[in-house]
C-alpha positions, 0 to 999 in steps of 0.5 A: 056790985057797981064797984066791981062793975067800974073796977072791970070797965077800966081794963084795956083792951089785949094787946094784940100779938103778931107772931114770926111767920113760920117761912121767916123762921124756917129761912132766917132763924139760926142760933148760937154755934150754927156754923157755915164753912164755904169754900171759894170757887175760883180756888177750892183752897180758900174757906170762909168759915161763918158762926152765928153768934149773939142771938136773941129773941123776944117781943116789942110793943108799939101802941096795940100790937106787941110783934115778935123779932130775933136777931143774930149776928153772922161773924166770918173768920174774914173780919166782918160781921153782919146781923140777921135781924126779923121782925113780925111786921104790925099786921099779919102775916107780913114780916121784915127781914134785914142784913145789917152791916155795922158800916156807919154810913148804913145802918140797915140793910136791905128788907125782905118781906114774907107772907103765906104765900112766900118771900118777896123783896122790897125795894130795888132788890130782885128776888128769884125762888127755885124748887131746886137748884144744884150748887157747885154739884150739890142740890139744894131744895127750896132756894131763894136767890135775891140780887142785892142793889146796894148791900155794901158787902153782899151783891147776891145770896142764894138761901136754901129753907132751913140751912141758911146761905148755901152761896154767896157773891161779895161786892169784891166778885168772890163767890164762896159756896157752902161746903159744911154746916152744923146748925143750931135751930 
């Protein structure tokens, strides 16, 4: 009986596992074959056509807590490409979301932070949340906007819960608005 005793003393403690909140997920989280068509403002003749590609998902361990995360990358027809990736933060209900561009000299982009309570932007980024937002005479409901200080490609997107980026201002001033979808969730 003491064998049995030590034997069941050395187990670890469980490690503790922090899930995605649900809002990043409603928000963030497209898979393989979600495709977005947008149109240019200025000249309705101009599309982007945007496909989520190489997605993945899983857990990491660090020291005691085992955090959930998934990343996928947003290949335009435009010649670039930007990888959507979140992570459960090491405590809930706080996790990290960043659009990472493959620019050399920054390899991540600006982090967002979601809880119960809602989406926020951390650093010199502004954030704005609406209701309801009417887009290029579309109305979208539940739409974050966050105003990017230094994304090399992004200066603005506006997300609407569930169907991802619904219009979007690039560094160069275009602003392209969402016109199609098909989304893999």
């Amino acid at each position: 009986m003491p064998l049995l005793w030590v034997m069941n003393s050395c187990e670890t403690n469980p490690q503790k596992s922090v899930p995605l909140n649900q809002l990043t997920i409603d928000y963030f989280q497209f898979k393989n074959g979600s495709e977005w068509i947008y149109e240019l403002v200025s000249d309705t003749n101009i599309k982007e056509r945007v496909v989520a590609a190489d997605f993945t998902s899983g857990k990491n361990r660090f020291d005691e807590v085992e955090i959930s995360f998934f990343k996928y990358n947003l290949v335009s027809d435009k010649n670039f490409s930007i990888m959507v990736r979140a992570e459960s933060g090491m405590k809930d209900p706080v996790d990290q979301v960043a659009f990472v561009t493959s620019d050399p000299f920054l390899t991540y982009g600006p982090i967002l932070w979601s809880d119960a309570s809602g989406v926020s932007v951390g650093g010199t980024d502004s954030f704005r949340f609406d209701e309801s937002v009417r887009i290029g005479g579309v109305e979208y409901n539940k739409v974050i906007r966050i105003a990017f200080a230094n994304h090399p490609v992004y200066k603005n997107i506006s997300m609407s819960k569930e169907l991802g980026i619904v219009q979007k201002q690039y560094r160069n001033g275009k602003t392209f608005r969402l016109r199609q979808y098909k989304l893999n969730r």
